[in-house]
VMD Tcl script that builds the backbone (N, CA, C; Angstrom):
set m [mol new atoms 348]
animate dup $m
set s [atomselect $m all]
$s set {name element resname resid chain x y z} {
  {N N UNK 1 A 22.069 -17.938 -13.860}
  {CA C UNK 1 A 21.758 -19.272 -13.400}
  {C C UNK 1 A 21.944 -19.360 -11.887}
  {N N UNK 2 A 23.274 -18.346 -11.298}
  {CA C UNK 2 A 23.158 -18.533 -10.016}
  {C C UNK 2 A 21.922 -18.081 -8.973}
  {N N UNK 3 A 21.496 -17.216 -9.938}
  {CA C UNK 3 A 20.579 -16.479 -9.185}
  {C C UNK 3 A 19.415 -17.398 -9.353}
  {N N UNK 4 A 18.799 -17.662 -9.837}
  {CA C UNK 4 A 17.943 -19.273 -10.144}
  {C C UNK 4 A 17.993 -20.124 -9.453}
  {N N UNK 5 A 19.358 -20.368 -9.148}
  {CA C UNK 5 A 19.015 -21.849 -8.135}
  {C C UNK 5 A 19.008 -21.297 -6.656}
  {N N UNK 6 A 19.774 -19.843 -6.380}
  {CA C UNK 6 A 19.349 -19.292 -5.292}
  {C C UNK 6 A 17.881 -19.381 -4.604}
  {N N UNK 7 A 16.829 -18.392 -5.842}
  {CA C UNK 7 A 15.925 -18.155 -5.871}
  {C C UNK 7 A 15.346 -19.513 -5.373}
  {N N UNK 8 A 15.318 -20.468 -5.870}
  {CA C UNK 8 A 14.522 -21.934 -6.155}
  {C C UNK 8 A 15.097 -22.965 -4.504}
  {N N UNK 9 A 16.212 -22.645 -3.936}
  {CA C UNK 9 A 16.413 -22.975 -2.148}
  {C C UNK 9 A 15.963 -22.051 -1.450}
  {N N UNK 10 A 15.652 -20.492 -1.913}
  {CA C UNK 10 A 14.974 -19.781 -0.882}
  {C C UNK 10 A 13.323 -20.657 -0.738}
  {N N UNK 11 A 12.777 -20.574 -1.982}
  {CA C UNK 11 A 11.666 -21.100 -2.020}
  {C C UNK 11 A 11.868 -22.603 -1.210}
  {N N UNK 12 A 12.486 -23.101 -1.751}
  {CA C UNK 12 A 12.011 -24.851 -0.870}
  {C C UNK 12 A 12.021 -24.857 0.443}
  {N N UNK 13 A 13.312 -24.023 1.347}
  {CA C UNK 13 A 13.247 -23.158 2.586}
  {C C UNK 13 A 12.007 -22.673 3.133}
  {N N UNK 14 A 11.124 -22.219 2.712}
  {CA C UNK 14 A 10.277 -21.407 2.405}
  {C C UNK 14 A 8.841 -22.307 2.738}
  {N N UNK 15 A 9.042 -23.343 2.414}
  {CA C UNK 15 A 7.780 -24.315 1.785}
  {C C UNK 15 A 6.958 -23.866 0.267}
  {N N UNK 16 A 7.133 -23.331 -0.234}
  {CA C UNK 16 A 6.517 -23.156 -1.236}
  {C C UNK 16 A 6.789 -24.596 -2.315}
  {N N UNK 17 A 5.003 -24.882 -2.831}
  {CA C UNK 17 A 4.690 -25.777 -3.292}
  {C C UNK 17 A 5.015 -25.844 -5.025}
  {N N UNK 18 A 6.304 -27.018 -5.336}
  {CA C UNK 18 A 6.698 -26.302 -6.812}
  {C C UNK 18 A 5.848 -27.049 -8.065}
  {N N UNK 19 A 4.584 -27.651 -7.668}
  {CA C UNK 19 A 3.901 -28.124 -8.526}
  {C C UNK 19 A 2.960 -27.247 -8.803}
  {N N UNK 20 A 2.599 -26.990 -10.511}
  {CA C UNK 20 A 2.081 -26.314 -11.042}
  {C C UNK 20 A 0.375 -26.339 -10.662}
  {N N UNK 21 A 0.314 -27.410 -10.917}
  {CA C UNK 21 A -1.545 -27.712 -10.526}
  {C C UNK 21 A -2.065 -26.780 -11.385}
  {N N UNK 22 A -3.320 -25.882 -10.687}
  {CA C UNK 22 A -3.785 -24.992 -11.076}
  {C C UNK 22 A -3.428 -23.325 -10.976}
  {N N UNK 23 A -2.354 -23.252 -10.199}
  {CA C UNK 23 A -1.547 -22.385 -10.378}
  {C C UNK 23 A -0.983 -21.158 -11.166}
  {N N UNK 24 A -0.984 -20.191 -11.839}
  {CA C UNK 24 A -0.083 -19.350 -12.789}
  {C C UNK 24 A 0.791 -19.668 -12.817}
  {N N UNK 25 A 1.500 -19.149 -13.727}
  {CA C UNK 25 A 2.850 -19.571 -13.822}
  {C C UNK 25 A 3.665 -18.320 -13.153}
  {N N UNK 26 A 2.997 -16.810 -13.214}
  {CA C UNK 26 A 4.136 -16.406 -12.596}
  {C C UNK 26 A 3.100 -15.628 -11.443}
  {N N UNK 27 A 3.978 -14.997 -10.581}
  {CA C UNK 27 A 3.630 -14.715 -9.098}
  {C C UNK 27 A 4.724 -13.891 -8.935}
  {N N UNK 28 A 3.816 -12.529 -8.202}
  {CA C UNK 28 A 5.188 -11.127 -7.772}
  {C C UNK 28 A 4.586 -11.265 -6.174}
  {N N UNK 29 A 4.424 -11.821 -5.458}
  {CA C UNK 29 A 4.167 -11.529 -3.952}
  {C C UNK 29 A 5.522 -12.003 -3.405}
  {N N UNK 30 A 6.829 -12.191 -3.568}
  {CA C UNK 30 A 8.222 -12.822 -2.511}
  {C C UNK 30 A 8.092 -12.167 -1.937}
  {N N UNK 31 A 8.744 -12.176 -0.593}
  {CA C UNK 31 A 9.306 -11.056 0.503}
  {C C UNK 31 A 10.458 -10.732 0.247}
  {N N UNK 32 A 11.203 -11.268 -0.744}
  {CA C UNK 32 A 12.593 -11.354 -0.845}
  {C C UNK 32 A 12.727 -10.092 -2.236}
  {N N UNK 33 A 11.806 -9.947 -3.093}
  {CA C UNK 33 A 11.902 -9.911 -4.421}
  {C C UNK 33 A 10.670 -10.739 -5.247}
  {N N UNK 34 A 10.506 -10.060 -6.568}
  {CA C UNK 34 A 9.666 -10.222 -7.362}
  {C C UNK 34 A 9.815 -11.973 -7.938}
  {N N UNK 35 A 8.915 -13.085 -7.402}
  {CA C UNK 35 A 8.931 -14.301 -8.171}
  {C C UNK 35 A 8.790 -13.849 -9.726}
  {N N UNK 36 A 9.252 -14.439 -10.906}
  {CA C UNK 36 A 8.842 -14.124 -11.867}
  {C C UNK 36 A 7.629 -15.536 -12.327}
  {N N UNK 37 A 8.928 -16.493 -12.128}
  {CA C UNK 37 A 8.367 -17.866 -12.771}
  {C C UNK 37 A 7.977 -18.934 -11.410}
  {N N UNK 38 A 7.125 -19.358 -11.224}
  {CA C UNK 38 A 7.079 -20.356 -10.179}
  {C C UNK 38 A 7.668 -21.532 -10.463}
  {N N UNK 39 A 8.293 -22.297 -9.452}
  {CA C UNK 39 A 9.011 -23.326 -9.830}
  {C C UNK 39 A 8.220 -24.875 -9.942}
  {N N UNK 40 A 8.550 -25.245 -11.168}
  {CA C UNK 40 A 7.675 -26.251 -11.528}
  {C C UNK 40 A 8.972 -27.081 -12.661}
  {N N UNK 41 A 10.360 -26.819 -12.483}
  {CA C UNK 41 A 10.429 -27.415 -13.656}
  {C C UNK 41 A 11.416 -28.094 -13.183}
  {N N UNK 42 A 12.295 -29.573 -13.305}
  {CA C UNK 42 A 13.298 -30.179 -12.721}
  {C C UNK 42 A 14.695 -29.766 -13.366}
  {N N UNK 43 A 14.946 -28.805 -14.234}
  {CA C UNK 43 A 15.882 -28.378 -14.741}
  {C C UNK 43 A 15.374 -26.951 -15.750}
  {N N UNK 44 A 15.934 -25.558 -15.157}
  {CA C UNK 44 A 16.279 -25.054 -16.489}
  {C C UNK 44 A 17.669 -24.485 -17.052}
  {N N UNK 45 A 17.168 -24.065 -18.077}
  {CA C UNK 45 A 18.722 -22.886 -18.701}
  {C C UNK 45 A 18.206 -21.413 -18.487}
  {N N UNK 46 A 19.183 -21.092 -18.602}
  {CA C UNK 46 A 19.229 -19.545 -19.245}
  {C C UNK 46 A 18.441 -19.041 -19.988}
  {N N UNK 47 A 18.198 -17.801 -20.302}
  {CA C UNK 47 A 16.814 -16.994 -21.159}
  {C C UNK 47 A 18.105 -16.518 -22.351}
  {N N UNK 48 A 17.531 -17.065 -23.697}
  {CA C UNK 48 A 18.673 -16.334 -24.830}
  {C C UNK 48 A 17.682 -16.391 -25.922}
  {N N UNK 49 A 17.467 -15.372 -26.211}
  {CA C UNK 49 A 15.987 -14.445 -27.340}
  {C C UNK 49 A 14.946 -14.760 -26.589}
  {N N UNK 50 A 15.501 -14.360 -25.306}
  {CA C UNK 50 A 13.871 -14.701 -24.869}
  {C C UNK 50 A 13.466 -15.914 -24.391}
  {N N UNK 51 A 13.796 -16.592 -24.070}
  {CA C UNK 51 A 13.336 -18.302 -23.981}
  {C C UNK 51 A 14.283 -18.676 -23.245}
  {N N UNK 52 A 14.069 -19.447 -22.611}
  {CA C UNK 52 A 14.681 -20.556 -21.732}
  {C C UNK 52 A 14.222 -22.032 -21.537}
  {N N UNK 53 A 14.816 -22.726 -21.909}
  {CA C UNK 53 A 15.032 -24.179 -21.965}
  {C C UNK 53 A 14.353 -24.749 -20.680}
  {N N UNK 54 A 13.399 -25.748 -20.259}
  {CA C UNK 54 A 13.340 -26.516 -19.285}
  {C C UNK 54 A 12.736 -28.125 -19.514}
  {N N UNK 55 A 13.224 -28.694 -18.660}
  {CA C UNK 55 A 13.115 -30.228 -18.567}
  {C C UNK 55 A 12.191 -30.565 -17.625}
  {N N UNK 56 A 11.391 -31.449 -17.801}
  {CA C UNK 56 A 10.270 -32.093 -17.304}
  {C C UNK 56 A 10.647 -33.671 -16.858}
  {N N UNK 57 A 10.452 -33.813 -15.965}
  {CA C UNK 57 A 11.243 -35.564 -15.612}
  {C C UNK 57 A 12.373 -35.740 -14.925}
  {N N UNK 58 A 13.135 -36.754 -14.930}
  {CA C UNK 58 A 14.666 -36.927 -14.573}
  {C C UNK 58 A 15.271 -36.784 -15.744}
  {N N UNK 59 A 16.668 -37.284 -15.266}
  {CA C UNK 59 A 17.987 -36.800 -16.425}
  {C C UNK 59 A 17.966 -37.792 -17.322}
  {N N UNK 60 A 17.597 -38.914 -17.077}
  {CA C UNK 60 A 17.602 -39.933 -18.289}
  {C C UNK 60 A 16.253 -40.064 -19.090}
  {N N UNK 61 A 15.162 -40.061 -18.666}
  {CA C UNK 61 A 13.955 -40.344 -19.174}
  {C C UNK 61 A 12.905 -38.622 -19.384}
  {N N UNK 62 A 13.701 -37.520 -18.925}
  {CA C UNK 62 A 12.701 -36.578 -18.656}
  {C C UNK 62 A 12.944 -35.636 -20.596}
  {N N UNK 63 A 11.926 -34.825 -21.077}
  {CA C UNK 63 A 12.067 -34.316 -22.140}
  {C C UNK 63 A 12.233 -32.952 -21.824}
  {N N UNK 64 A 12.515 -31.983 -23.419}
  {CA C UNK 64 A 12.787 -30.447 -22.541}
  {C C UNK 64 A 12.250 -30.157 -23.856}
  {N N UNK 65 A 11.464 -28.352 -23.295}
  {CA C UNK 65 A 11.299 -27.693 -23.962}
  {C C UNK 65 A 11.382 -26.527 -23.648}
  {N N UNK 66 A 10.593 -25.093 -24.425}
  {CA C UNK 66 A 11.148 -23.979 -24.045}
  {C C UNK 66 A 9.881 -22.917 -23.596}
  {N N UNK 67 A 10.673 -22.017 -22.479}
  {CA C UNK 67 A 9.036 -20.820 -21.809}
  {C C UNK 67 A 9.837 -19.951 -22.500}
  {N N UNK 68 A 8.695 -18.889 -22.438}
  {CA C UNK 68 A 8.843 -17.556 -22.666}
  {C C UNK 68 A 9.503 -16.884 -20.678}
  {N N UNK 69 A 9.099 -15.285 -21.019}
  {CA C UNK 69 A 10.011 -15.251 -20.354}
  {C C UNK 69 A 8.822 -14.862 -19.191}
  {N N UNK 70 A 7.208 -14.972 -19.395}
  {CA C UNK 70 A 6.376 -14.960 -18.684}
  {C C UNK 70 A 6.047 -16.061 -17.710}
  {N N UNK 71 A 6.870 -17.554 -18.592}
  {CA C UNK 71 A 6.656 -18.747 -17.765}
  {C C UNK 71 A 6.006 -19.850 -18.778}
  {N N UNK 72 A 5.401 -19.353 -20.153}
  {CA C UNK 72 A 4.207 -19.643 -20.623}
  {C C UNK 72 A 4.964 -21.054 -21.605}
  {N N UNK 73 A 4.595 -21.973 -21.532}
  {CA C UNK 73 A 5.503 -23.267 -22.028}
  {C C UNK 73 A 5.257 -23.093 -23.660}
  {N N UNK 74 A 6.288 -22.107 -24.596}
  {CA C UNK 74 A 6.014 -22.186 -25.782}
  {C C UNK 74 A 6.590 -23.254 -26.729}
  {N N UNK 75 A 7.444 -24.133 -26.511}
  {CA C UNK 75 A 7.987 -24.899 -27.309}
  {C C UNK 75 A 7.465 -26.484 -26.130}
  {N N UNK 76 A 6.860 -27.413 -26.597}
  {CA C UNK 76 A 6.874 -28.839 -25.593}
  {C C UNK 76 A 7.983 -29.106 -25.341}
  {N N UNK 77 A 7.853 -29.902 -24.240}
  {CA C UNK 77 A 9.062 -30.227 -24.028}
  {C C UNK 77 A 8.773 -31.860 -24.858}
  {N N UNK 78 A 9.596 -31.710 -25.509}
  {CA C UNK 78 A 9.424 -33.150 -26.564}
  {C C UNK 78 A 10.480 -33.777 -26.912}
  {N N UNK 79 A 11.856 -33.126 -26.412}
  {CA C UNK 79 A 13.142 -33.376 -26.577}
  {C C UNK 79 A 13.773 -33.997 -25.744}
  {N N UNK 80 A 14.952 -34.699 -26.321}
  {CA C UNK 80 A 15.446 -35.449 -25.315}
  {C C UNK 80 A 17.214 -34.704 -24.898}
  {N N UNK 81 A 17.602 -33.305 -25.838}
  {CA C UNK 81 A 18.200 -32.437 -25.242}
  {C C UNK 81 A 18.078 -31.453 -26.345}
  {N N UNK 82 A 18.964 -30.198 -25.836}
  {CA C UNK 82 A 18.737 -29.206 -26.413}
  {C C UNK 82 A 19.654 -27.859 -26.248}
  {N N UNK 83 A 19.826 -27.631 -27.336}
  {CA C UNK 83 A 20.386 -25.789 -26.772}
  {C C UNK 83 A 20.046 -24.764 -26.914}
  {N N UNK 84 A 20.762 -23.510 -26.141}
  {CA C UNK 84 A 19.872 -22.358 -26.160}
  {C C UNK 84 A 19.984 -21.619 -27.781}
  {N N UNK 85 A 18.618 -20.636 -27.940}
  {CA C UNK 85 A 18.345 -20.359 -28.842}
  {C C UNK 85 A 19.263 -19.270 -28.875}
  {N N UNK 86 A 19.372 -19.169 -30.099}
  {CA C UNK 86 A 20.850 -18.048 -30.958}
  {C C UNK 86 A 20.337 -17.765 -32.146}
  {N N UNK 87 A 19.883 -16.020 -32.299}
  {CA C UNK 87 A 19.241 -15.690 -33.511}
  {C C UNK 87 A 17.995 -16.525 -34.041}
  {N N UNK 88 A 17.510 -16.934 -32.849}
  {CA C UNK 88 A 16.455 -17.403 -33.557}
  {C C UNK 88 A 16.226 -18.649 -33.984}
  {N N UNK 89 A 17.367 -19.290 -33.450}
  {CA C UNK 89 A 17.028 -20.952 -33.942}
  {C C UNK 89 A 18.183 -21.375 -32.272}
  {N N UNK 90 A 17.543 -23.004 -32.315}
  {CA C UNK 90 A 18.081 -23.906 -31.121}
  {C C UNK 90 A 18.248 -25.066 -31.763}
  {N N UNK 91 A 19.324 -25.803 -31.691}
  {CA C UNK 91 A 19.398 -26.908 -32.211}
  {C C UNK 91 A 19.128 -28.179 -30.605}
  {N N UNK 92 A 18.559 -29.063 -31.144}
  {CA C UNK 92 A 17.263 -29.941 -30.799}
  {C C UNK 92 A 17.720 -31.547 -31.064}
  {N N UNK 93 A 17.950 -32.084 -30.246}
  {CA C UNK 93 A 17.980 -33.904 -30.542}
  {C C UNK 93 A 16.916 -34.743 -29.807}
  {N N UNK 94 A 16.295 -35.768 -30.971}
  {CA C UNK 94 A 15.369 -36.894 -30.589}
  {C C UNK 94 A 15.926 -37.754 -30.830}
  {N N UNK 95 A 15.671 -38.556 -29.514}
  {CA C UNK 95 A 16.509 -40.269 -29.160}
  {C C UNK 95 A 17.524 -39.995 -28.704}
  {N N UNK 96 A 19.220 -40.983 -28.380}
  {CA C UNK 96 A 19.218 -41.152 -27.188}
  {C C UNK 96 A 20.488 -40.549 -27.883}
  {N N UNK 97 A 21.941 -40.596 -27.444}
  {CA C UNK 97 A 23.185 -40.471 -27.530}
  {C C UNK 97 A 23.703 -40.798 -28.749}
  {N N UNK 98 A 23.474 -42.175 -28.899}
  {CA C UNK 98 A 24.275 -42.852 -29.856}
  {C C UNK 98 A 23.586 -42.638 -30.893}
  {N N UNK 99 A 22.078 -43.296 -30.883}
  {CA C UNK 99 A 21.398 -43.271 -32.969}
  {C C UNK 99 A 20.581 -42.194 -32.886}
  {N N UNK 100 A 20.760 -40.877 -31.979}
  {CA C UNK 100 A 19.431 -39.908 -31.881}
  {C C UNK 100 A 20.247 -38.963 -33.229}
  {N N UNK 101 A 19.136 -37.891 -33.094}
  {CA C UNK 101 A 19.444 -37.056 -34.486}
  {C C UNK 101 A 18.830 -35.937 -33.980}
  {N N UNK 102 A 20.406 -35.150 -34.698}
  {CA C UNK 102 A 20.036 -33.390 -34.314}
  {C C UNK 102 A 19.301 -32.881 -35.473}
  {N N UNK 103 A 18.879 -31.553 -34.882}
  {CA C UNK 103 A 17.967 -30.682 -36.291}
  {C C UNK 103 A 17.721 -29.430 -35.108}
  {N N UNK 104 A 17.495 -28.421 -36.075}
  {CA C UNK 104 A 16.956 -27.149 -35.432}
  {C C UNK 104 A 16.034 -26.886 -35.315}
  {N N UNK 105 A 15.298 -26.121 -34.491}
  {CA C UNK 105 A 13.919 -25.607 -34.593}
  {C C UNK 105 A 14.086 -24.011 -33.980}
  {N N UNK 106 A 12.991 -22.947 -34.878}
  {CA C UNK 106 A 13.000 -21.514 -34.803}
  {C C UNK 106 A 12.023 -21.559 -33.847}
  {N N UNK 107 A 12.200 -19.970 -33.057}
  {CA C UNK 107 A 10.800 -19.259 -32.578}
  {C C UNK 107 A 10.044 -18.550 -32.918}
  {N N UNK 108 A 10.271 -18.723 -34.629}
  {CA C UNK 108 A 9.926 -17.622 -35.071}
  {C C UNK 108 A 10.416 -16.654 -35.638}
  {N N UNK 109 A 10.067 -15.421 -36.583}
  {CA C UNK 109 A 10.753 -14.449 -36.685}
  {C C UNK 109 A 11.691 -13.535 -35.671}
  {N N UNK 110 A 13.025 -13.674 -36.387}
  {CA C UNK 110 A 13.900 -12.966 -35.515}
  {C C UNK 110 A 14.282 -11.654 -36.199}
  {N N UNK 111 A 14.256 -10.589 -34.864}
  {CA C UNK 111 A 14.476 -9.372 -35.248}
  {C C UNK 111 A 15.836 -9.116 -34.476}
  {N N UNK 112 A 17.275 -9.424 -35.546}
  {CA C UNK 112 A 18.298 -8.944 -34.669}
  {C C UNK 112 A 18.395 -8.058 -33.512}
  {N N UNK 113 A 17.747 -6.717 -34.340}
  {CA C UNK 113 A 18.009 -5.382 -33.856}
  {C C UNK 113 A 17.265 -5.247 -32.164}
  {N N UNK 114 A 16.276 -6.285 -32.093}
  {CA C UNK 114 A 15.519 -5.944 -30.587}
  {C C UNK 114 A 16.003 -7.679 -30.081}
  {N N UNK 115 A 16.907 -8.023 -30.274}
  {CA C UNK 115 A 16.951 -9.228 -30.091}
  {C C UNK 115 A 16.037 -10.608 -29.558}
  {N N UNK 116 A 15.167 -10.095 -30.854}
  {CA C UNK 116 A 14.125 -11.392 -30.114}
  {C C UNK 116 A 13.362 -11.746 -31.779}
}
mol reanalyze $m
mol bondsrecalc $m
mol representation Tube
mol addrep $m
């Protein structure tokens, strides 16, 4: 994560533009090092089976969902929080604090042994 938000002040330093537009999602030209993911997202997590969590919006009104590790937005962000995936499942809440409701959602088949 430290290295993430590093990465993401070199860039703003930098001028680089973190809206997606028409854009890819990922880009290897840095001077610094290989971009993987371009920055487009107002919050992420960590990569765990592969995936990493990101939020779209602000902290109160914004939803989250999950990329691969190419950038590629495989889960919407449709949530209003979330945690990282473990064996294959993330547990997931819709609505707010008080009357919202948790539940899990998979990525799919999980293969311990290659961890993904």
């Amino acid at each position: 994560m430290q290295y993430l938000v590093t990465l993401l002040f070199f860039c703003f330093l930098c001028g680089c533009n973190a809206s997606s537009g028409d854009k890819p999602a990922t880009k290897d030209d840095s001077k610094l090092g290989q971009m993987v993911i371009i920055p487009q997202f107002d919050s992420v997590g960590d990569f765990h089976d592969g995936f990493a969590s990101v939020r779209i919006g602000d902290e109160k009104t914004g939803k989250w969902g999950f990329i691969d590790k190419q950038g590629k937005m495989v889960i919407n962000p449709i949530f209003d929080e979330v945690e990282a995936f473990d064996e294959g499942l993330a547990a997931v809440r819709i609505g707010d604090d008080k009357s919202g409701k948790w539940g899990f959602i998979s990525h799919g088949p999980y293969n311990k042994e290659a961890g993904k």
